[in-house]
N, C-alpha and C positions, 0 to 999 in steps of 0.2 A: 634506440628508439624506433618502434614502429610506424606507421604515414598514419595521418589521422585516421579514426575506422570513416568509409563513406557508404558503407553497405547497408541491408534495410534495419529498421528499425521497430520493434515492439516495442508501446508505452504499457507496460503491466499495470498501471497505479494514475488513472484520473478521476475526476467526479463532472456528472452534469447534472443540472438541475434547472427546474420552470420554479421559480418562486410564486404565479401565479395559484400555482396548486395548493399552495397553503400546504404542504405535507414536510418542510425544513424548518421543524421549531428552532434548531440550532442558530438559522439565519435571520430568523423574525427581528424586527427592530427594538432593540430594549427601550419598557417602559422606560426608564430610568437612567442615570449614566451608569456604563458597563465596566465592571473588573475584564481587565482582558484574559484573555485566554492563553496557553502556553505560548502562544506565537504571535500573539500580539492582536490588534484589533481588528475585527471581521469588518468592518465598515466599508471596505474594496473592491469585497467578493458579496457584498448582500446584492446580487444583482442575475438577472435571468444568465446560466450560460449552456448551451447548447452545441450540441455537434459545429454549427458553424463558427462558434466564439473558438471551441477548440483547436479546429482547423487553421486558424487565424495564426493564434496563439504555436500552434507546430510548424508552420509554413516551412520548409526549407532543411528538416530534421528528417526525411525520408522517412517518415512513421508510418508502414503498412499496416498494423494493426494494432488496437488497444485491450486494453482489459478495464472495464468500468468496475470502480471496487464503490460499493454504497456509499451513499451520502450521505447518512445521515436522517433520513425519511424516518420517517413518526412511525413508532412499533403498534398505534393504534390502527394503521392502515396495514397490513403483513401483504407480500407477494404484490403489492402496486407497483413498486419499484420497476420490477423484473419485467412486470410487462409492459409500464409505458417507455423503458427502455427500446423494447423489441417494437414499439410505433413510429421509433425514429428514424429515418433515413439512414442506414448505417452503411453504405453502399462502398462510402470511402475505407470502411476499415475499423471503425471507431465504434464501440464499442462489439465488438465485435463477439467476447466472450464478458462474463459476468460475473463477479464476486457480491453476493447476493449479502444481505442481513437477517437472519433469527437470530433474535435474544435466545439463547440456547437452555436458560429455567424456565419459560413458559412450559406452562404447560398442555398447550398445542403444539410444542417444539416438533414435534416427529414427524405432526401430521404437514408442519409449514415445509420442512425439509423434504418430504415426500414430493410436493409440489414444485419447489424447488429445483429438486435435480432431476424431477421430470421433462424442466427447459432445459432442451442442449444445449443454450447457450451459458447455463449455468454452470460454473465447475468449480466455485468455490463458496464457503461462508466467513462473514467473517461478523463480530460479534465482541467489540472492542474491551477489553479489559485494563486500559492505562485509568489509575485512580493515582489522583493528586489530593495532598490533604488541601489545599485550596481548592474549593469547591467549585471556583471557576475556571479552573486550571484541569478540573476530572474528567473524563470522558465516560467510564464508568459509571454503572447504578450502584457498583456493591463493589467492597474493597479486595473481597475473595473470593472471586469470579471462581478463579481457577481449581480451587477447591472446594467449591459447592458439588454436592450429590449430584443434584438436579442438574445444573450445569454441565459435567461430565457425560450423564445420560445424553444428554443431545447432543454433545462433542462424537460420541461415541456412537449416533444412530447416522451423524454426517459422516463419519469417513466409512460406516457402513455400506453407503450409499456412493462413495466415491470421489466423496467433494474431500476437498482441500480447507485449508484454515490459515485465514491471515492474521496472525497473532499482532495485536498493537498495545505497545506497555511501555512504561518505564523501566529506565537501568533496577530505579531498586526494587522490581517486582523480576527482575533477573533466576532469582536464587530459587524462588517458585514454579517459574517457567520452565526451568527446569525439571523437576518433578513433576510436571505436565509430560511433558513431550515426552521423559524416559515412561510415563505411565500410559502412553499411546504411541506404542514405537508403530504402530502402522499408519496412524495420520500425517501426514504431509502439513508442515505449519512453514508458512513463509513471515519470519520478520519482517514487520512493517517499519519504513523510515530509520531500518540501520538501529531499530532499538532506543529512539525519541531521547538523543543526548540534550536533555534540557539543561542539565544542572551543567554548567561551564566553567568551573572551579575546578582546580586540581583534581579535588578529591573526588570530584562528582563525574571528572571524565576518566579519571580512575575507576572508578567503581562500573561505569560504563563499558571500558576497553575488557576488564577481566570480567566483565559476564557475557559479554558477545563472545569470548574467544571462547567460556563454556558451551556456550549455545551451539558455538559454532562445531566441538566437536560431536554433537549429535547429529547423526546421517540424515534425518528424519527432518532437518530445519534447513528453510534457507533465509535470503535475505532482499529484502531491496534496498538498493540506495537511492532514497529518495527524500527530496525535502529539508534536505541539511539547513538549508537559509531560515527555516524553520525556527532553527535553535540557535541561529548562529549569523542573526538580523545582520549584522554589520562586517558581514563573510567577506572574504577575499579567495584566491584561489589557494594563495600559501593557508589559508585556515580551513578549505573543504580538502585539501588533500589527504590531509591525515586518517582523516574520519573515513575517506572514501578508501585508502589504502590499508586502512586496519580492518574492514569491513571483509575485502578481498583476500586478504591474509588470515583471515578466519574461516573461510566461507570455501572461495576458490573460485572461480571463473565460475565452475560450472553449479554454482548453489546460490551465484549471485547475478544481479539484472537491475539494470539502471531505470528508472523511472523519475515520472515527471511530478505527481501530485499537482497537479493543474486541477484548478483555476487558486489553490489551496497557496503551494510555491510563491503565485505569481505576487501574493503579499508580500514579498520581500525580494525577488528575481523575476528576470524576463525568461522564458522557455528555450531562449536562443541563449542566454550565461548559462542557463542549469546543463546544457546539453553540451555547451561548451566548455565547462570547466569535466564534464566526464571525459569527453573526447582529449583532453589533455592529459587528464591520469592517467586512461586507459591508453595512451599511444608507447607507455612504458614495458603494454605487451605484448605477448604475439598477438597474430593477426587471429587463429583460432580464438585465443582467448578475449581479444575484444569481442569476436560474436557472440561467443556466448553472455557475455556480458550485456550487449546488446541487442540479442536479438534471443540465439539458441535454448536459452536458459528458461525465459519467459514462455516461447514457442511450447517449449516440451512441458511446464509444470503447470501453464493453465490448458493444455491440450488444443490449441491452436493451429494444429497441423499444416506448419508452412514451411519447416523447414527444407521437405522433399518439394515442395510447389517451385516451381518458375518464377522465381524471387530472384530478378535481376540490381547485381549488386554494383548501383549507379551510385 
């Protein structure tokens, strides 16, 4: 066993948001009482949180730098996101790069992505595809993102442009996702949240385990592990282990990168457990490969350029 890692840390996978803005339909307060959502009820997180909430919430994680992935923001406002990001004081590190949102069948797709990865702080899209037949449960508009024409067209005008794609789906949209990625072997798609093990039955973490390990043999995908508590409310560390080691064992150090899903996680964990039960897994390997895990992996796929910086590893 390795010493725990103490070295710096990249959070690839948070969200912030001003609920004042009115631009998070997802968070608005339901007319009515609410079906929950795969992870259960938003009721926690319907609240302003900002660089300093995050701050709060990392204390004591050595997080040099984050990756802001969308929130969520209404596709009626395009490219606000991006920039009232860049209004924020990000001094400390936080958001520091950007995983921006086009719905990828608009048919302004090109011209949003042009704008897009005109901010250098932008170097990814991501444009969520997980459909659930429970409606409250979907994140998706359409059940066959992946194979829409239209769709594809903007997939294909973004990694043009150099961006990256954070693919977010379900196990059983696996077999799909596949035929994605081998049909864009030059787009760079990182797995969101380890592939969203919702179904937690045998069969459903079966069908989970053999489609990550396909995914995982495409050079072209990586992975985060992020947000397990997600699927797995009443987690222990004997039950993130597996998920976190099967992940790695698919992936490799170097395809895989620990993240937070903050303020998102904090429904069901505190940011000092999620960071603590990785720090336990990962002390199983070398000390290269917890970096990369932690740090290196993130550094190099959203272009964060720190790995060569004066990054004292306290």
């Amino acid at each position: 066993m390795t010493a725990l890692y103490g070295g710096p840390v990249i959070d690839p996978h948070h969200h912030l948001w001003d609920l004042s803005l009115g631009r998070h339909p997802w968070l608005r307060p339901p007319e009515r009482e609410e079906r929950e959502m795969v992870f259960g009820s938003l009721a926690p997180i319907r609240r302003d949180y900002g660089v300093a909430d995050y701050r709060a919430d990392a204390a004591g994680q050595n997080i040099v730098a984050t990756v802001h992935v969308e929130a969520g923001w209404s596709s009626e406002y395009p490219l606000e996101e991006s920039r009232w990001l860049e209004s924020l004081d990000r001094r400390s590190g936080v958001a520091r790069r950007i995983v921006a949102r086009v719905p990828l069948d608009r048919p302004d797709a090109a011209v949003l992505l042009e704008a897009e990865a005109a901010n250098d702080l932008v170097v990814g899209i991501r444009d969520i595809v997980s459909w659930h037949p429970e409606p409250a449960k979907s994140f998706a508009r359409s059940k066959d993102l992946m194979g829409d024409p239209r769709w594809r067209d903007g997939l294909r005008q973004a990694t043009r442009l150099g961006l990256s794609f954070d693919l977010m789906l379900f196990p059983w949209q696996m077999t799909e996702a596949l035929r994605l990625v081998a049909d864009f072997p030059d787009t760079i798609f990182v797995l969101d949240h380890c592939g969203s093990p919702a179904d937690r039955s045998p069969e459903g973490m079966a069908l989970w385990r053999r489609g990550l390990q396909a995914l995982g043999r495409a050079d072209n995908v990586l992975v985060k592990i992020s947000d397990l508590v997600a699927y797995d409310n009443d987690w222990s560390l004997d039950s993130l282990r597996p998920v976190i080691e099967h992940c790695i064992a698919c992936f490799g150090p170097g395809r895989a990168m620990f993240a937070s899903d903050f303020p998102v996680a904090g429904l069901h964990a505190s940011f000092a457990e999620v960071y603590e039960a990785f720090r336990t897994v990962a002390s199983e390997f070398s000390a290269d490969e917890q970096r990369d895990l932690f740090f290196a992996t993130a550094d190099r796929v959203y272009r964060l350029g720190l790995d060569k910086a004066a990054t004292s590893e306290t």
